[in-house]
N, C-alpha and C positions, 0 to 999 in steps of 0.2 A: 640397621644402625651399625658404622665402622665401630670396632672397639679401639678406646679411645684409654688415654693415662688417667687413671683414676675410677674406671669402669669395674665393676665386679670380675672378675678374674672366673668363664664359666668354671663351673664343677661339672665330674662326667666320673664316671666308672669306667675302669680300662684294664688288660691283662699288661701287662710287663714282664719282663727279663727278671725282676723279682716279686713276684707273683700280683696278684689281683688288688687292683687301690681303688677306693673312692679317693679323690683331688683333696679338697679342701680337709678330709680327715688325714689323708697324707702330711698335707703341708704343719697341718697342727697352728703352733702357735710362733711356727717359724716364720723366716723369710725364704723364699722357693725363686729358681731360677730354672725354667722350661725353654728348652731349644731343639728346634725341631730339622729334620732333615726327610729330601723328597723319596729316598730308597735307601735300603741298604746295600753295601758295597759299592760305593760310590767313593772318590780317590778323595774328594777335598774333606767331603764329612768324615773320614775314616782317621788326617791327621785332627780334625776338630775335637772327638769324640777320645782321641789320645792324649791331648791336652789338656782338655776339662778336667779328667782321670787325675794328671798328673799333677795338677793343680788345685784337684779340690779339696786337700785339707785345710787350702787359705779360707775356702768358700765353709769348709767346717769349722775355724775358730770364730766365724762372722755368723755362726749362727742360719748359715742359710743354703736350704734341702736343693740338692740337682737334681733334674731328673732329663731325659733326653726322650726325643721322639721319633721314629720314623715308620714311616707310610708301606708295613710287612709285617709278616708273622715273627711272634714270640719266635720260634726257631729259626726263623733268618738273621734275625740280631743277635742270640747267643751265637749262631755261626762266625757272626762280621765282627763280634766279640775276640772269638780267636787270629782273624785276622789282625783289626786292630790291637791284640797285642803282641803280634808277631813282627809287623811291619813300625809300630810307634815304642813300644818299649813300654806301654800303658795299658791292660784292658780295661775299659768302662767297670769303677767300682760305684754305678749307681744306676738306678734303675732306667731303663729305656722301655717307652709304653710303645707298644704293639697296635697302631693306629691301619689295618689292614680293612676298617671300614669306614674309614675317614672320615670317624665321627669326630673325634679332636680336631682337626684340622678345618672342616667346616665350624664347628663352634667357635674357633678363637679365626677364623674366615682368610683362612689362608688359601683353603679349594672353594670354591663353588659349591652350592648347596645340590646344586644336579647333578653330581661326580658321585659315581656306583660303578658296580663290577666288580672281578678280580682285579688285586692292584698288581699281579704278576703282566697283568697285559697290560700295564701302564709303566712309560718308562719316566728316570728323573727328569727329563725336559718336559714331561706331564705336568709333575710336578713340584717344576721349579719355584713355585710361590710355598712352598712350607720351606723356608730358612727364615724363623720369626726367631729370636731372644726376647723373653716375655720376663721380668723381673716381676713375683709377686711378692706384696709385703704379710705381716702377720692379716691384715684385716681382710685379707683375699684382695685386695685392689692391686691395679695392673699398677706398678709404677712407673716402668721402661717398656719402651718396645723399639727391639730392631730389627731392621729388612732387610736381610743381604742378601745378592742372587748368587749362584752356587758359583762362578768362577771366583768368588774372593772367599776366600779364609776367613770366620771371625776370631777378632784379638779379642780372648778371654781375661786377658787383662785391665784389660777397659771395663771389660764388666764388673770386674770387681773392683773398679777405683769408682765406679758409678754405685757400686752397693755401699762402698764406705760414706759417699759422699750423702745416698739415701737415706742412711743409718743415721750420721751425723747430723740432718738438718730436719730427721725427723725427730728428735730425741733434745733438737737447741735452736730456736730462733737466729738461723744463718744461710746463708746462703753459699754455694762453693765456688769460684773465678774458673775462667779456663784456663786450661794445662794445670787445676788444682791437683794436688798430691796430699795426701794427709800428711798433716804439722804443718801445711802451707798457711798462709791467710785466708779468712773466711771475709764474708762479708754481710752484714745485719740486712736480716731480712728486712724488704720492702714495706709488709704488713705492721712494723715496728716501729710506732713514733718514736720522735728523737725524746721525748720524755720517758716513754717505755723505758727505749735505751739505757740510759742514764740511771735507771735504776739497776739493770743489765751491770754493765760494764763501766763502773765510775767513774774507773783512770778516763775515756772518752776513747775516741776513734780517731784514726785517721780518716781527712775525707778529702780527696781531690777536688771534690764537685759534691753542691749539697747531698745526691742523690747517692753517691758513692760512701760507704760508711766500712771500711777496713776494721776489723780488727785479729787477735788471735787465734788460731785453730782450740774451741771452749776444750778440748779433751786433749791437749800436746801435752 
């Protein structure tokens, strides 16, 4: 079975950069954001991994735990550690799991379940399929998932305009429009008769088209 949005989110035990986790007691009763990479000391994950850094106290006033991954030992990521913050101006202030027996990676099914050995004899075109973005919420469920392959860079700020928007429409009967920004308009979930509505939102909606139901961002 592909893991899918809305799928349990597996649990695993792993060592890390800061020390030893079970998953799901990690995450608690937060919201977690897992991003993984094929090796360490690799050029595009190394500005990825400086960015995150440098940007996650956005991802700590939303309430929601980083953690990063890649496919080497605890000591080659504290190593890549110093590089990236030599080279970005950020080191990784969150934990990075130690995934040197590709047991993460095979559960959330980024490698193949028949990949073993040393990962030192494995180079990042091995494995280019671990750059997932896996957004989990409190309840362990997968909400997001993204696939990029290593020549592109992920924009960490999309992810967090995708956490506000998760945040938002799990907590209010809305939906978010593209190129939504918070304070933009929202739009009344589908699942939401126009009677529901109306007890919702009195003043009423804009609606271009019956199916389109405009209204304010509930928390502006």
């Amino acid at each position: 079975m592909t893991l899918q949005i809305g799928a349990t989110a597996p649990d695993f035990e792993a060592d890390t950069t800061e020390g030893h986790i079970h998953f799901h007691e990690w995450i608690g009763d937060s919201w977690a954001v897992l991003f993984s990479h094929p090796k360490s000391f690799t050029p595009v994950c190394t500005t990825e991994l400086g960015y995150m850094a440098s940007i996650k106290p956005e991802f700590d006033k939303r309430g929601v735990k980083v953690i990063g991954l890649s496919v080497d030992s605890v000591d080659d990521n504290n190593g890549w550690a110093s590089d990236i913050q030599e080279t970005q101006g950020t080191a990784p202030n969150y934990p990075i799991i130690s995934d040197a027996d590709f047991n993460v990676a095979k559960l959330y099914e980024m490698l193949p379940a028949d990949v073993g050995g040393d990962p030192k004899d494995r180079t990042p075109a091995d494995n280019q399929t671990v750059r997932n973005v896996f957004v989990i919420g409190p309840d362990k469920k997968i909400k997001l998932i993204l696939v990029y392959p290593m020549t592109t860079g992920r924009n960490f700020d999309e992810v967090l305009r995708v956490v506000d928007s998760l945040q938002l429409t799990a907590n209010h009967k809305v939906a978010t429009p593209a190129q939504w920004q918070p304070g933009d308009d929202v739009i009344i979930a589908g699942s939401v008769t126009n009677d529901a509505a109306k007890e919702i939102w009195p003043d009423g909606w804009q609606s271009p088209k019956p199916y389109i139901r405009i209204v304010p961002d509930p928390v502006k």
